[in-house]
N, C-alpha and C positions, 0 to 999 in steps of 0.2 A: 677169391682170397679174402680170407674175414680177415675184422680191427686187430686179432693179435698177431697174425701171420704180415699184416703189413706194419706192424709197427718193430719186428721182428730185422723186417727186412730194412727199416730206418736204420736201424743199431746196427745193422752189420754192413752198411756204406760205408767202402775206403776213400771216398771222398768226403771231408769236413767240412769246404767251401759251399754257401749257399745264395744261390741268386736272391734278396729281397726283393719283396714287392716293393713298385712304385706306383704309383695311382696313373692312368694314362699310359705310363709304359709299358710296363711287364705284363705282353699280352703274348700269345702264342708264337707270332712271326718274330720279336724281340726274342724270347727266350733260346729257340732252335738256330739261332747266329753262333752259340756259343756251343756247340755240338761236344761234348764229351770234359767239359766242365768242369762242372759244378755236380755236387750229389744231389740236391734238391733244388728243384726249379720253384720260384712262384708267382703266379698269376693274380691278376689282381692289383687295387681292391673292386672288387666289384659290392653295387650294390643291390639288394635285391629285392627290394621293395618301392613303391611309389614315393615314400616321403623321403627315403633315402636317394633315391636316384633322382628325386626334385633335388634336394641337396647338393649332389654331382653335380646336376645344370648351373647352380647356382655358381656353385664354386670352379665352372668352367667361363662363363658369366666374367670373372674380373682376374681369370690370366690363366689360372692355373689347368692343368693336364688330368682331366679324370675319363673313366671310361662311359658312355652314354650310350644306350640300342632300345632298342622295345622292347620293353619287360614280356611280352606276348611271344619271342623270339628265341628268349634269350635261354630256352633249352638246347636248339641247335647251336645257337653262339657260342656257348660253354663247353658243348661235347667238340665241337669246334677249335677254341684255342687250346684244349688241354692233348687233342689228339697233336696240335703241330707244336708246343711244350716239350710233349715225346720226343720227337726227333732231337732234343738235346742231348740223351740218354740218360737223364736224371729221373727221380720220382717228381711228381707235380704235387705242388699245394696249393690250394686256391683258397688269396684273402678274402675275405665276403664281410660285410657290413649290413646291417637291416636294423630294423624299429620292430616291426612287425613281422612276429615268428610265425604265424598263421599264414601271412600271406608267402610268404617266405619256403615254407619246409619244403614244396613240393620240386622249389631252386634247387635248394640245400642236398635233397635228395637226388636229384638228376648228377649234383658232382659228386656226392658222393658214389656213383656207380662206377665215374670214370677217372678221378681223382684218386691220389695216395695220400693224403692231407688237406683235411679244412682246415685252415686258421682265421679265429673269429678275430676282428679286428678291435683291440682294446687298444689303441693306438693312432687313430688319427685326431688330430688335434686343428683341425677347419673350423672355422666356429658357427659353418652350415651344417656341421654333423654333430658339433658338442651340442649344439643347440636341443636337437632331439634328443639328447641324453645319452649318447650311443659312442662310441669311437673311445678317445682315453675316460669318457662323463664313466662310461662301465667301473671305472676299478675305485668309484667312489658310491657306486652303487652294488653293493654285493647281492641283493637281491634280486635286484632285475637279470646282472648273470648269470647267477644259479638258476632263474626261470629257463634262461636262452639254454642255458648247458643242460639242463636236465630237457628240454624239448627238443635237442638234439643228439641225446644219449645213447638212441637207437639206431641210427647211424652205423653203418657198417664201415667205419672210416677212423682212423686217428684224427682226433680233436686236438689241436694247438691253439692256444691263446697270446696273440702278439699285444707285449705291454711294455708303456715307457716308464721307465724309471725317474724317479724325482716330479711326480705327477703328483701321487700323493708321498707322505713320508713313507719310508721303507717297510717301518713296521708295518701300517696301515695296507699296503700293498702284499705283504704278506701273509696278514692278517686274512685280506681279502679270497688271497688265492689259497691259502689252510682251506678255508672254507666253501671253495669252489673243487679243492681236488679231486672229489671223487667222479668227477664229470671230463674230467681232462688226460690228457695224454703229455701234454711237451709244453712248454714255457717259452719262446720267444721276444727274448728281451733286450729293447732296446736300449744301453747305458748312458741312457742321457745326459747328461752333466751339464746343467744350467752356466752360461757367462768359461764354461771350459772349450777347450778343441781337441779333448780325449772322454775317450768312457769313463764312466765311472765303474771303475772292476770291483768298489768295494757290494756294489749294490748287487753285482751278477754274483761274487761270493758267497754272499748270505744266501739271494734265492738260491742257490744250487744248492747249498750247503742245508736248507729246511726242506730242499723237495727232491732226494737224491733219486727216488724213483722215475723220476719224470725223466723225457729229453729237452736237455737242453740246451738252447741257441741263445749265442751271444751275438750283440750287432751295436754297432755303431764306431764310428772311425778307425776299418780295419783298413787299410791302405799296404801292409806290407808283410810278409813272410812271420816278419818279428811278432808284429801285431796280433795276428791272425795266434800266433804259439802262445804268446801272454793270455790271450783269450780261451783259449781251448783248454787252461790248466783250472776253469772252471764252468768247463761248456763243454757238449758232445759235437756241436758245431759252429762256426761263426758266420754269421750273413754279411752280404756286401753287399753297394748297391751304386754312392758314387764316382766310385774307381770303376764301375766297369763302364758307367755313361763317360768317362773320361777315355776311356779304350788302357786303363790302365790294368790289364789284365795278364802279362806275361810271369807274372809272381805268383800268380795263381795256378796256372801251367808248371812252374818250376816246384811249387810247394806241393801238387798232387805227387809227385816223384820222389816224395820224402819217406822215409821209414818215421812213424808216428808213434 
């Protein structure tokens, strides 16, 4: 199946709900607990280079949950958790992080063979990964992502860019991604709202509204039926992620059974 025949197949999921990635969790055996879901599952972040998976260590190091294996391995490991993902009956999308595209593509391409979406991760915010320049440091660097997306352009796979909002100003952030669009497929965006305990929907508005072509994912404090509607009247999909570590997931189950 080639990049427009699956990206085809994204836009025609009757399912809107999407599992987000969580760094350390959302690994295969996680995902396939939730059998018949969610429309898109995602794995991940992985990362796939030596200075980035120093990084992981680092930031596993003083508490937090990242995933860690031998980069020498970690072909089987991928084709690995994306086949037991499957058993969720969602598409799979695998978040990935790196520094180095070179050392990286040969990753890149192994998921793309078995994967329905890569999402490059302009979104984490460690300050073992900001460090490298990598993670949200991308959407203040337009040029380094336009190197990453144009060396991964060939890629037989839909391209997602997960990014937080209020990282930089909004213009700037859309400024950024104007000028990355021609390498991308879908927007995955986080509505962060600094010192708030809701998204900011004014930010997912605009993006959607300057990139109508694109798919796109809303995410951040969807918690309920309501939420999730408010969301989707400027998004093709919404992600979730600590409602369902909370097991709070029966709204999710009642909202697939909605007329949309």
């Amino acid at each position: 199946m080639g990049k427009d025949e699956k990206i085809e197949k994204i836009r025609s999921l009757n399912k809107k709900i999407i599992l987000a990635p969580m760094a350390g969790i959302t690994d295969g055996d996680f995902c396939r607990k939730f059998k018949g879901l969610f429309g898109i599952v995602t794995i991940g972040a992985y990362s796939l280079d030596e200075d980035t998976l120093n990084a992981s260590r680092d930031i596993v190091k003083r508490g937090r949950e990242e995933f860690i294996y031998n980069l020498e391995d970690f072909g089987d490991i991928i084709r690995n958790e994306i086949n037991k993902a499957k058993e969720s009956d969602a598409l799979v999308s695998v978040n990935v992080r790196f520094k180095n595209l070179d050392e990286s593509l040969e990753r890149l391409e192994i998921i793309s063979k078995h994967a329905d979406i890569i999402e490059l991760n302009c979104h984490c915010r460690q300050k073992e990964i900001t460090n490298l320049g990598i993670g949200q440091e991308l959407l203040k660097n337009k040029e380094l992502l336009k190197s990453y997306l144009i060396g991964v352009k060939d890629l037989d796979t839909p391209i997602f860019l997960k990014v937080r909002a209020n990282f930089v100003g909004l213009y700037e952030l859309i400024k950024t991604l104007n000028y990355t669009k021609d390498y991308f497929d879908g927007i995955h965006v986080d509505c962060f709202n600094p010192g708030k305990d809701y998204a900011d929907m004014e930010a997912l508005k605009e993006i959607s509204k300057n990139f109508p072509d694109k798919i796109i994912i809303g995410n951040n404090s969807v918690n309920s039926i309501e939420d999730a509607k408010n969301m989707l009247k400027y998004a093709d999909f919404v992600s979730v992620a600590r409602c369902v570590l909370r097991g709070d997931v029966e709204w999710i189950k009642e909202f697939n059974t909605m007329e949309m």
